[in-house]
C-alpha atoms as a printed R data frame, in Angstrom:
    type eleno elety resid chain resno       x       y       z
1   ATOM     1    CA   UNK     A     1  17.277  37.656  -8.612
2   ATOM     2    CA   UNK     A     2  16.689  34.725 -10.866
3   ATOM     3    CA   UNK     A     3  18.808  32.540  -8.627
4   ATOM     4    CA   UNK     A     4  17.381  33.551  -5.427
5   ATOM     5    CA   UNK     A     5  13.836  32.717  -6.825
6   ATOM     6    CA   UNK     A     6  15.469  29.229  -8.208
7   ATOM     7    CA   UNK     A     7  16.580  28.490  -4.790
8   ATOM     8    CA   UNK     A     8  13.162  29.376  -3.256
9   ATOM     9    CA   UNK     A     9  11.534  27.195  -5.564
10  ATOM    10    CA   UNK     A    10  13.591  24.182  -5.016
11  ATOM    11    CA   UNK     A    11  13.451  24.538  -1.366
12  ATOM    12    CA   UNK     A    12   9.817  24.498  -1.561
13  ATOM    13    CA   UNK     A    13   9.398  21.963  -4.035
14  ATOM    14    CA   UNK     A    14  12.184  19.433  -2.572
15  ATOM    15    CA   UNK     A    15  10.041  17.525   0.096
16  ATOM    16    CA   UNK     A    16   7.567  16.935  -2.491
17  ATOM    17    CA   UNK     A    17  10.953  15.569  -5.084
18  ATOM    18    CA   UNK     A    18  12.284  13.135  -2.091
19  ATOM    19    CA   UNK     A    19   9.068  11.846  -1.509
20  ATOM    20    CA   UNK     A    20   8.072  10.984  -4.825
21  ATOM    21    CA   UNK     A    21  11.068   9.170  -4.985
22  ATOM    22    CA   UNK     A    22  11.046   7.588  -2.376
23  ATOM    23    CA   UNK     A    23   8.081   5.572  -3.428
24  ATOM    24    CA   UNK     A    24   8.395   3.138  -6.088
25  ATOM    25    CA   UNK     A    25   6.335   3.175  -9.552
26  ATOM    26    CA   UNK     A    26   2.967   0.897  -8.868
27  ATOM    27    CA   UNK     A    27   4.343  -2.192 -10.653
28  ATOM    28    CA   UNK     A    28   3.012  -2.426 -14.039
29  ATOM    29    CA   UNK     A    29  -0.104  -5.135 -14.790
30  ATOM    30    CA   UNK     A    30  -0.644  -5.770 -10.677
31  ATOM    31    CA   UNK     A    31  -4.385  -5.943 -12.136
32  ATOM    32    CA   UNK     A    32  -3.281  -9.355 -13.268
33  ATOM    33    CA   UNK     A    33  -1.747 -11.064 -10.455
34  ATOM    34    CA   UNK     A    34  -3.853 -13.050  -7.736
35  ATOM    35    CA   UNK     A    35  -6.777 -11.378  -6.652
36  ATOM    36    CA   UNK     A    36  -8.524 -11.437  -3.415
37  ATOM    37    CA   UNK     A    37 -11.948 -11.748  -2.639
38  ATOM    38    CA   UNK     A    38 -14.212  -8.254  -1.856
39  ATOM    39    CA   UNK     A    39 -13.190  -6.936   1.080
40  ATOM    40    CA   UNK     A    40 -15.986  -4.084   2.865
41  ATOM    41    CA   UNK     A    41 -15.209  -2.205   5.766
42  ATOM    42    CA   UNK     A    42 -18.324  -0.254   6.693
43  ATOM    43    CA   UNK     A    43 -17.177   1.747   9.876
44  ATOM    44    CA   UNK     A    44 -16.475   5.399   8.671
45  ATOM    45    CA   UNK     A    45 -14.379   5.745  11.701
46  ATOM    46    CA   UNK     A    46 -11.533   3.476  10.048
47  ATOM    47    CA   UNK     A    47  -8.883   4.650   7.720
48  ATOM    48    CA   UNK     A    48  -9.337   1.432   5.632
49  ATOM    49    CA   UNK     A    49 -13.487   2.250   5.483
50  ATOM    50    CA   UNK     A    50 -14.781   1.159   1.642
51  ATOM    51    CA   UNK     A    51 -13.890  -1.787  -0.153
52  ATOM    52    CA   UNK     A    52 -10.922  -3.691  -1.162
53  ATOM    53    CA   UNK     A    53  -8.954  -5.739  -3.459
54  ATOM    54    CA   UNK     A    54  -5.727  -7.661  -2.540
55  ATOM    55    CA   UNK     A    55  -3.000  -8.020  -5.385
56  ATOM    56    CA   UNK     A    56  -0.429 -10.455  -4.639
57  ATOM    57    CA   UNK     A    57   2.110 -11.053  -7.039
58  ATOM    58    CA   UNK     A    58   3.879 -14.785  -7.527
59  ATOM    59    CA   UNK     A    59   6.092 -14.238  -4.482
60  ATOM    60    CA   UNK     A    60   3.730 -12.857  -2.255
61  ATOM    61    CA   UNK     A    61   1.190 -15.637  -3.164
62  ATOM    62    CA   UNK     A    62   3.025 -18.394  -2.519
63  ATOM    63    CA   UNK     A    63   4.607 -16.894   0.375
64  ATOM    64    CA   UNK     A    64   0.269 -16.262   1.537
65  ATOM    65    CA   UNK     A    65   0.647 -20.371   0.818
66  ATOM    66    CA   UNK     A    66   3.644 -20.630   3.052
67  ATOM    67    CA   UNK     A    67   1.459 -19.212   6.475
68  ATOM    68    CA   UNK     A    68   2.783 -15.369   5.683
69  ATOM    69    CA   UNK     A    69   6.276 -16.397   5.410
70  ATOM    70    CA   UNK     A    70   7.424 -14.133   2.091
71  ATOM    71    CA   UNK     A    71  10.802 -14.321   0.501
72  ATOM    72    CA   UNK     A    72  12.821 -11.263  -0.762
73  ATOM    73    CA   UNK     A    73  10.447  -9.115  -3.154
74  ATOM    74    CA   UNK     A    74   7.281 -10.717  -2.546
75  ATOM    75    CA   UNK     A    75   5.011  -7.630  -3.603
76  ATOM    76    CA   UNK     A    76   1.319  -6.887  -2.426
77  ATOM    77    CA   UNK     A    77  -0.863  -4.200  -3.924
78  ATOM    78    CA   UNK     A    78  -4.023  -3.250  -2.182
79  ATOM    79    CA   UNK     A    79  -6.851  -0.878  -3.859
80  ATOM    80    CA   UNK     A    80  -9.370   0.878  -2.073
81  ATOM    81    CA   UNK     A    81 -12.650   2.221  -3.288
82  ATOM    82    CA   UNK     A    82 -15.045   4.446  -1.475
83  ATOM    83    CA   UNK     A    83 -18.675   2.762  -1.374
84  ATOM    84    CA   UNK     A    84 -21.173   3.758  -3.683
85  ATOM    85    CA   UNK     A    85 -23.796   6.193  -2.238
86  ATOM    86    CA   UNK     A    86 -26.817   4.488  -1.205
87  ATOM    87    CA   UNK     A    87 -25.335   0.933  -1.810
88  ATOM    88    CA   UNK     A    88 -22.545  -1.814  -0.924
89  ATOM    89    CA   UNK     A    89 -21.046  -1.612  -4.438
90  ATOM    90    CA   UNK     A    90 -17.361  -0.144  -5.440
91  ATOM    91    CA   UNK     A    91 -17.549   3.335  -5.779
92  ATOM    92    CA   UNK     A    92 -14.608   5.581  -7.214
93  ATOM    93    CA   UNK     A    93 -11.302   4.156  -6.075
94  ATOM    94    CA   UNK     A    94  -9.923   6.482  -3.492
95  ATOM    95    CA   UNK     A    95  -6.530   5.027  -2.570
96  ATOM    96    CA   UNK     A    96  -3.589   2.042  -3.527
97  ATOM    97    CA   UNK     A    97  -1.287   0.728  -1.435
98  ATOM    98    CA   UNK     A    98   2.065  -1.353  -1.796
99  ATOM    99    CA   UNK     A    99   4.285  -3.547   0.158
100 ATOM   100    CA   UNK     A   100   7.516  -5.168  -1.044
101 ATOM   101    CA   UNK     A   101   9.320  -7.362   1.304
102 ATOM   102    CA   UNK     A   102  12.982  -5.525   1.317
103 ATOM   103    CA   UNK     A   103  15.130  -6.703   4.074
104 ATOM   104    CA   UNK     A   104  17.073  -2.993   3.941
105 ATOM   105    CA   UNK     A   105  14.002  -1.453   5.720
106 ATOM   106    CA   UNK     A   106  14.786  -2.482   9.415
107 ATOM   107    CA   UNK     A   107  12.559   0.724  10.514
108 ATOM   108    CA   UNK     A   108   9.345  -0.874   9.190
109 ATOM   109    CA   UNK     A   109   9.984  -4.639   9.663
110 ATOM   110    CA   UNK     A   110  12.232  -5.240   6.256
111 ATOM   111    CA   UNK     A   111   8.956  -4.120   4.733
112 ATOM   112    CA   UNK     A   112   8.907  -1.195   1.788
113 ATOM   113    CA   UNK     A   113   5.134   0.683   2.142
114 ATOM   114    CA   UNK     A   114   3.893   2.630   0.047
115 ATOM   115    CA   UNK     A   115   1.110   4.612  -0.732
116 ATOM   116    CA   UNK     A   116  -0.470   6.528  -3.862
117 ATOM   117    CA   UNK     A   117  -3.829   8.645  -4.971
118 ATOM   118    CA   UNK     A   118  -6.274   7.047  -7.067
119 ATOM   119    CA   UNK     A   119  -4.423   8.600 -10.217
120 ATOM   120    CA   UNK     A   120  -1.638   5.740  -8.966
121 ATOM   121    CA   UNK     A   121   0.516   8.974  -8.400
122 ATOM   122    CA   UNK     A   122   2.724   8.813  -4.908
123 ATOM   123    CA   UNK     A   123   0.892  10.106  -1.849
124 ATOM   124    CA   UNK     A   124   3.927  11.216   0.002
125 ATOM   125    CA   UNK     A   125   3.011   9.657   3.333
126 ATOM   126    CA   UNK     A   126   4.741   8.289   5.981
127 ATOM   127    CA   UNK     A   127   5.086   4.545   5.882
128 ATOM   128    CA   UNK     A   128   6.124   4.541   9.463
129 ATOM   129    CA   UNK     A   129   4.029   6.625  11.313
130 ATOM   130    CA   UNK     A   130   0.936   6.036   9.251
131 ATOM   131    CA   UNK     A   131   1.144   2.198   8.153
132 ATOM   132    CA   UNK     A   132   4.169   0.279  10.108
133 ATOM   133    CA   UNK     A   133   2.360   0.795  13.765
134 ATOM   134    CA   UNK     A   134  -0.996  -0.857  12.729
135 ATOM   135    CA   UNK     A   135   0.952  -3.599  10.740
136 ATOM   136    CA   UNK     A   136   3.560  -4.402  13.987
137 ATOM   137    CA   UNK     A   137   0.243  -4.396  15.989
138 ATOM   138    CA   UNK     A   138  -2.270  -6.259  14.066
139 ATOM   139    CA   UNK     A   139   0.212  -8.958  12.812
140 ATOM   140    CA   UNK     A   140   3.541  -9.177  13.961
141 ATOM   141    CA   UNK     A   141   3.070 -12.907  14.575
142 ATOM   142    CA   UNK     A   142   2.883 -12.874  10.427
143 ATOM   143    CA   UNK     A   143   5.722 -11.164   8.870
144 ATOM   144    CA   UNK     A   144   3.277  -7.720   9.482
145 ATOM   145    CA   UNK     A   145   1.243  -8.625   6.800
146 ATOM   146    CA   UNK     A   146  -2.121  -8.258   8.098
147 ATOM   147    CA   UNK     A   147  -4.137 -10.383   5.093
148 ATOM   148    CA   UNK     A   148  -3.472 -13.916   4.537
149 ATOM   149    CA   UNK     A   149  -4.626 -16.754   2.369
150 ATOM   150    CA   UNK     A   150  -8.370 -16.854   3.623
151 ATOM   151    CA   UNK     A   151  -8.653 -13.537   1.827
152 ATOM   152    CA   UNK     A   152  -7.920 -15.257  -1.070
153 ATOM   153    CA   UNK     A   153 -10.768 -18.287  -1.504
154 ATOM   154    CA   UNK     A   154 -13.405 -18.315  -3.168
């Protein structure tokens, strides 16, 4: 009996294992890297709809530098915050995103996404179906990376 229920659990709980693994640990002190200017998106029709902050680490700025041409690891972080009732200002953070450039992931343009709650725990979504089609769309001219170094001035 005790095995039976061991297997049940593990069946249930094994999507949840593979895709927790499958997304990488937010890198430690992103907060640090280069920051991009606020970012608001105000239609509540978009997935993206709050504000923003672009992380990119050393890599990924100078490859921002380079016209969105990123070498081998170049990592982005993006946060997203809902918007504060009643206001324009950063409300609770509601999501974080990652890309690292890794040339193994032919299926999403040698791109790695992932994505994680606000708690910086791994979502479990699907970096193809729910990130790579917007990316291949809305900048496929620049290495899929939608943001580039405009969203970094001041």
């Amino acid at each position: 009996m005790f095995k039976l229920m061991s297997v049940a659990v593990l069946i249930f709980a094994l999507p949840l294992i593979v895709s927790a693994a499958a997304s990488p640990a937010l890198p430690k002190g992103y907060q640090t890297w280069q920051k991009s200017e606020r970012k608001i998106v105000t239609d509540k029709n978009s997935l993206f709809y709050g504000v923003h902050y672009i992380y990119a680490d050393k890599k990924a700025f100078k490859g921002y530098q380079a016209g969105n041409r990123f070498a081998e690891g170049s990592t982005i972080v993006v946060e997203y915050f809902n918007i504060k009732e009643g206001s324009s200002s950063d409300g609770p953070k509601n999501m974080v995103v990652l890309m690292r450039k890794d040339k193994h992931r032919k299926e999403t343009g040698g791109w790695l996404f992932a994505g994680y709650g606000a708690d910086g725990k791994p979502s479990g979504m699907d970096p193809v179906g729910t990130c790579f089609g917007c990316h291949q769309k809305d900048a496929g001219q620049r290495e899929f990376v939608i943001s580039t170094i405009k969203d970094f001035k001041r």
